[in-house]
C-alpha positions as CSV (number, residue, x, y, z in Angstrom):
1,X,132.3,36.8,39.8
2,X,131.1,36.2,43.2
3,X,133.9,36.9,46.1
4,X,133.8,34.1,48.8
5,X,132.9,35.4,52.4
6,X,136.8,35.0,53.2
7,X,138.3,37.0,50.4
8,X,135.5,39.3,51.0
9,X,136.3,40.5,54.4
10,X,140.3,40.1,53.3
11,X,140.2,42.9,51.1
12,X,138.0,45.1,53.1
13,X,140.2,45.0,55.5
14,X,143.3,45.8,52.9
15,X,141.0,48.4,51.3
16,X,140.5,50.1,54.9
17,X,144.1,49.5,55.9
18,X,144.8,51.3,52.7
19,X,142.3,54.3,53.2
20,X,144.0,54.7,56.9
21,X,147.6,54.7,55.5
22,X,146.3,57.1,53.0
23,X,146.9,60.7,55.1
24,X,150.3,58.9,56.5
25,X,151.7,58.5,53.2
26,X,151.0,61.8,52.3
27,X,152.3,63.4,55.0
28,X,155.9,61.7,54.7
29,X,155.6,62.1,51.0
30,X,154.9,65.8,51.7
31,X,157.4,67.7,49.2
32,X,160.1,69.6,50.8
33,X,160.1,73.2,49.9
34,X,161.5,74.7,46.9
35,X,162.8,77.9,48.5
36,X,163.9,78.1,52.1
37,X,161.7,79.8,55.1
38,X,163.8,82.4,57.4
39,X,161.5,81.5,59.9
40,X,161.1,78.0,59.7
41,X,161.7,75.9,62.9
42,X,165.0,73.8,62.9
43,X,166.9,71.2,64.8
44,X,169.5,72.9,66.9
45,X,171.6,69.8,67.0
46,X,170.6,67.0,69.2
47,X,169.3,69.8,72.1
48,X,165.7,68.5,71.4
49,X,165.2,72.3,70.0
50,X,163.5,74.0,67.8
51,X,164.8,77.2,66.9
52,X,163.7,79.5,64.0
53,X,166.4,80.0,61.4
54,X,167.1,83.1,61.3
55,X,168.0,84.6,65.0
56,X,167.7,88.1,66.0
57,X,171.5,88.5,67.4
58,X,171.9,92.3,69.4
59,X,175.4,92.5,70.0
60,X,176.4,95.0,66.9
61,X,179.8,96.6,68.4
62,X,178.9,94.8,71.7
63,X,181.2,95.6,74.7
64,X,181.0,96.9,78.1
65,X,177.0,95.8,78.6
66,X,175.9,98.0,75.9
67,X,175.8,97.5,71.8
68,X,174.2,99.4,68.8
69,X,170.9,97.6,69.8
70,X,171.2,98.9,73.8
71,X,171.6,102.6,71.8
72,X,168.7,102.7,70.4
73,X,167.1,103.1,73.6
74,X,164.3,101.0,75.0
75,X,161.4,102.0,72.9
76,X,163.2,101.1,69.6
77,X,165.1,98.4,70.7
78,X,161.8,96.5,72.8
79,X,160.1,97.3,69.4
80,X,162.6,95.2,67.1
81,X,162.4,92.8,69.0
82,X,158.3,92.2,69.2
83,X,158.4,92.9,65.5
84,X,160.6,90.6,64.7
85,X,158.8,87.8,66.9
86,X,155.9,88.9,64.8
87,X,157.7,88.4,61.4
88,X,158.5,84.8,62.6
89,X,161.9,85.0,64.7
90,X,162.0,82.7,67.2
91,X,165.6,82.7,68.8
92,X,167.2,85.8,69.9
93,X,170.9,86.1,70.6
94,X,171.9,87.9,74.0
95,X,175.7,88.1,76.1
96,X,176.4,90.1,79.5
97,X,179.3,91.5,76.9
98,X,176.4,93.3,75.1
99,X,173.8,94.3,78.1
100,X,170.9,93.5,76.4
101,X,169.2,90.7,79.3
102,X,166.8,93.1,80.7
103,X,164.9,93.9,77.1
104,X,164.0,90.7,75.6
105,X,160.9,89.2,78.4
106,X,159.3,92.7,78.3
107,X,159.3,93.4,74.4
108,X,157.8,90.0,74.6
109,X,155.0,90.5,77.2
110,X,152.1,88.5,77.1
111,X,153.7,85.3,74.9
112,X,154.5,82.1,76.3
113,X,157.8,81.9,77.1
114,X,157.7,78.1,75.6
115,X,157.5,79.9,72.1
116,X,161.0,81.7,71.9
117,X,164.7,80.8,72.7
118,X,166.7,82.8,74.6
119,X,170.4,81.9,74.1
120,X,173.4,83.9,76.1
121,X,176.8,84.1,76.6
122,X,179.3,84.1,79.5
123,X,182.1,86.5,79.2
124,X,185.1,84.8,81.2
125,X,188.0,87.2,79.6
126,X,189.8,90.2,81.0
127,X,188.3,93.6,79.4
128,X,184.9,94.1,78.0
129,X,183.0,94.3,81.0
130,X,183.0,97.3,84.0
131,X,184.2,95.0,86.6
132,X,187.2,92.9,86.6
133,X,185.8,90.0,88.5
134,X,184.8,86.9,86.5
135,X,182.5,84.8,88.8
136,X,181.8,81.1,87.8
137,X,179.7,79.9,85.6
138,X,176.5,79.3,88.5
139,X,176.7,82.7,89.8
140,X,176.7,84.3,86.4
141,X,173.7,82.4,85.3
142,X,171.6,83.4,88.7
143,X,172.4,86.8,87.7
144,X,171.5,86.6,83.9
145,X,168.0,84.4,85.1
146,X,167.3,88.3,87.3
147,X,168.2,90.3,85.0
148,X,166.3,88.4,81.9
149,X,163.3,88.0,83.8
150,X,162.6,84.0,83.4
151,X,162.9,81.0,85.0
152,X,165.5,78.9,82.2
153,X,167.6,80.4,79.7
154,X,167.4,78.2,76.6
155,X,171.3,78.1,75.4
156,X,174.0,79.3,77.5
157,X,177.6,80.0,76.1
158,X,181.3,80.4,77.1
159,X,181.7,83.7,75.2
160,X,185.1,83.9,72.6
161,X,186.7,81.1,73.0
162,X,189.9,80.8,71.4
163,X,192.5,79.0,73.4
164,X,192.5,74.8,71.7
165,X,193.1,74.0,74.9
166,X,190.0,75.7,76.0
167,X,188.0,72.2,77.5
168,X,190.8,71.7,80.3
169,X,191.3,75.6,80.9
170,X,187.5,75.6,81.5
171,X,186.2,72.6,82.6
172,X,185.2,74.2,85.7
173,X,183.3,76.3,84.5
174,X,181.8,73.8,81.7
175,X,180.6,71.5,84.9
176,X,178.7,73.7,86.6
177,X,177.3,74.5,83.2
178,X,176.5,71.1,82.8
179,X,174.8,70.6,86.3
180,X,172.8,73.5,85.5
181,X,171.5,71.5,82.8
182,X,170.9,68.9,84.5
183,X,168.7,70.7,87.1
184,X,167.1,72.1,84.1
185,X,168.2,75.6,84.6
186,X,169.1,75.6,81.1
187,X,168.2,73.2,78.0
188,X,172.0,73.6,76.3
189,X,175.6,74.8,76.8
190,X,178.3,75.4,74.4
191,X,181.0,77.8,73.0
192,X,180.8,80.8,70.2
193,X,184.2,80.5,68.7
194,X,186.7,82.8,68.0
195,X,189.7,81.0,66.1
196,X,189.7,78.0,64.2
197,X,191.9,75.9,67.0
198,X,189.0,76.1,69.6
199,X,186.7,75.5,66.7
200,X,188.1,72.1,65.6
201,X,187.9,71.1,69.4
202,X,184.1,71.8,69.5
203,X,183.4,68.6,66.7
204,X,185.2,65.9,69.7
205,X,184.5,67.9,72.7
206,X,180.9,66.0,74.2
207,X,180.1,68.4,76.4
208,X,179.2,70.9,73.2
209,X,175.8,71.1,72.2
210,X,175.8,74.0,70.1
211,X,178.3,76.3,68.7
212,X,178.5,80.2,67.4
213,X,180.7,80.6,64.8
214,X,181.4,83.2,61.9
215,X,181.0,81.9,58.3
216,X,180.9,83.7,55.2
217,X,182.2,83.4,51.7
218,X,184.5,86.8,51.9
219,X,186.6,85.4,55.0
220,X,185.6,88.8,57.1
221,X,185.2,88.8,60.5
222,X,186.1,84.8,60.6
223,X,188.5,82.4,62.6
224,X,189.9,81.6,58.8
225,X,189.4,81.6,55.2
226,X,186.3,79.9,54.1
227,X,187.9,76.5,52.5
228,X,189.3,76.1,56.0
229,X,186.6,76.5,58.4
230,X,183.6,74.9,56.4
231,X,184.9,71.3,57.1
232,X,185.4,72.4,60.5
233,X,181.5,73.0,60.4
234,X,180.9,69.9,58.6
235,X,182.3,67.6,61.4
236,X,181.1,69.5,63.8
237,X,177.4,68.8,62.3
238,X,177.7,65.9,61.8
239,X,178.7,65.0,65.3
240,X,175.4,66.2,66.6
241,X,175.8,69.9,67.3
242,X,174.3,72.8,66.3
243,X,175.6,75.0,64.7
244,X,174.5,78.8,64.7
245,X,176.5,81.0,62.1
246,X,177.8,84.7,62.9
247,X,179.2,87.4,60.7
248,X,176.6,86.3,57.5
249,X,176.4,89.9,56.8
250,X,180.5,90.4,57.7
251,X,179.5,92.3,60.8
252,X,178.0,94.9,58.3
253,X,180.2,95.0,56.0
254,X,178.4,93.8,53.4
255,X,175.4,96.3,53.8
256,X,175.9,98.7,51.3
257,X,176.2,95.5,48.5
258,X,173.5,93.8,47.5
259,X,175.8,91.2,45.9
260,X,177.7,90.5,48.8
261,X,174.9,90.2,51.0
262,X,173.3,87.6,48.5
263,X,176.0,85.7,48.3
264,X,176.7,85.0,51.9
265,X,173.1,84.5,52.7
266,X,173.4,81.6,49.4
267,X,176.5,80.7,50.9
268,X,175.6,79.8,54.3
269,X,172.5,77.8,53.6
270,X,173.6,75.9,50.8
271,X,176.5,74.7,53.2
272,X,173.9,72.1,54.9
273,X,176.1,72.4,58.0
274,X,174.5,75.7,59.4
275,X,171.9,75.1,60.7
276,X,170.7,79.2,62.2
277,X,171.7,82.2,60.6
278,X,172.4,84.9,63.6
279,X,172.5,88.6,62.1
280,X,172.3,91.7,64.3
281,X,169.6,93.4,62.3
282,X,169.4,97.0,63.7
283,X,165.6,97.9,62.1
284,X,162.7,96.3,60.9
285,X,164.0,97.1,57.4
286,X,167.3,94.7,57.8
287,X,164.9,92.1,59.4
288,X,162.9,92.3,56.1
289,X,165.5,92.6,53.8
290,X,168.1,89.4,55.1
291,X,164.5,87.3,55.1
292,X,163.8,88.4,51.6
293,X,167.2,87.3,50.5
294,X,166.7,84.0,52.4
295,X,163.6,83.2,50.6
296,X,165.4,83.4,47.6
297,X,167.4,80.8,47.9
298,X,166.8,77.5,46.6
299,X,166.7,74.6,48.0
300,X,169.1,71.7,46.7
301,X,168.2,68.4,46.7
């Protein structure tokens, strides 16, 4: 049957519209993943990052401006960190309370700083550091930009908070952060939580972009029992923030059992709320074996 000129030229165009759609349609119909990645890049929140799952944190018995990470010593601390950038990690987790600013840039030489997230943490309690001056929030960051080499600092944090009355006992301090951010000093500001009062506050609280906190399934090293803190995280994420999660491995606890460290690893992910993992591996062996256990864990629907 002969096709008028008219129908003709209609369905070319419908065929071509069709053939252009084509890769499109693939694309968004792209299937998700069966297992997760440890080093895929995800939303922090609504920071308009992207961070790699599974953060290098280096703040294993961190006080004073030195941790398990700082004793290694240069050579093998700069060296878990480049060979953790070259498994996939992308985010690294740093606070004056641990001292370890001045190793990150140079165990990264020669990669654009564009590529990895630096996230930090203010220490504004007495203790833990040499001196007993806390400056504000802008004079700490100046110091932290020196000492870390760079010219932004991707996620800056008030370091343990715990008070729930922590957004009027530190508002100052949170302004200055937030005019920091504003000058573009640094992409994001929040709080790594220490009990599950300031927690709750973080899901209400609009200046928080992101927040640290400790989950597991065992309740070690957290601001509460599991059953109470995961719908804590839930509101929280689903207000907009990020949500980076501490203590996966129960601040070693859990290294000598393989169950345990399974478990919290399945834990965590399948909570949908977390959205890093933050574990301060202390050798290219833990980097290897919390990823392994990460790719193991299936993806629900």
């Amino acid at each position: 049957m002969k096709l008028r000129r008219r129908e003709f030229l209609a369905q070319t165009a419908l065929g071509l519209g069709s053939a252009l759609l084509a890769p499109q349609l693939l694309a968004e119909t792209k299937p998700t993943p069966k297992f997760f990645d440890p080093y895929a890049r995800v939303p922090l929140g609504k920071t308009g990052m992207k961070v790699s799952r599974f953060c290098l944190g280096t703040g294993m018995r961190g006080g004073n401006r030195e941790s398990n990470h700082t004793r290694l010593g240069r050579v093998k601390f700069e060296g878990l960190i480049r060979e953790a950038h070259d498994r996939g990690v992308r985010m690294f987790d740093l606070a004056d309370l641990y001292g370890t600013h001045p190793y990150v840039i140079p165990a990264l030489k020669g990669i654009d700083r564009a590529q990895f997230q630096i996230a930090t943490k203010i220490w504004f309690r007495d203790g833990g550091l040499p001196e007993k001056e806390r400056p504000d929030a802008d004079v700490c960051v100046e110091r932290f930009l020196r000492e870390l080499n760079t010219d932004y600092i991707d996620l800056v944090l008030l370091h343990c908070v715990v008070s729930p009355k922590w957004p009027g006992e530190l508002r100052k301090q949170m302004d200055l952060l937030a005019k920091l951010k504003a000058k573009g000093v640094i992409r994001a500001h929040g709080v790594s939580c220490h009990s599950l009062e300031a927690l709750a506050v973080c899901a209400t609280e609009p200046w928080v972009d992101s927040v640290h906190t400790r989950i597991n399934p065992y309740g070690v090293k957290m601001d509460g029992p599991a059953d109470q803190v995961v719908p804590v995280l839930r509101k929280i994420h689903a207000a907009g923030k990020g949500v980076v999660g501490m203590k996966i491995i129960g601040e070693g606890e859990f290294r000598t059992s393989e169950e345990k460290r399974d478990a919290s690893v399945k834990f965590a992910l399948g909570l949908g709320c977390v959205d890093v993992l933050n574990v301060g591996c202390e050798s290219l062996a833990e980097v290897d074996d919390l990823a392994a256990r990460v790719k193991r864990v299936e993806r629900v629907a």
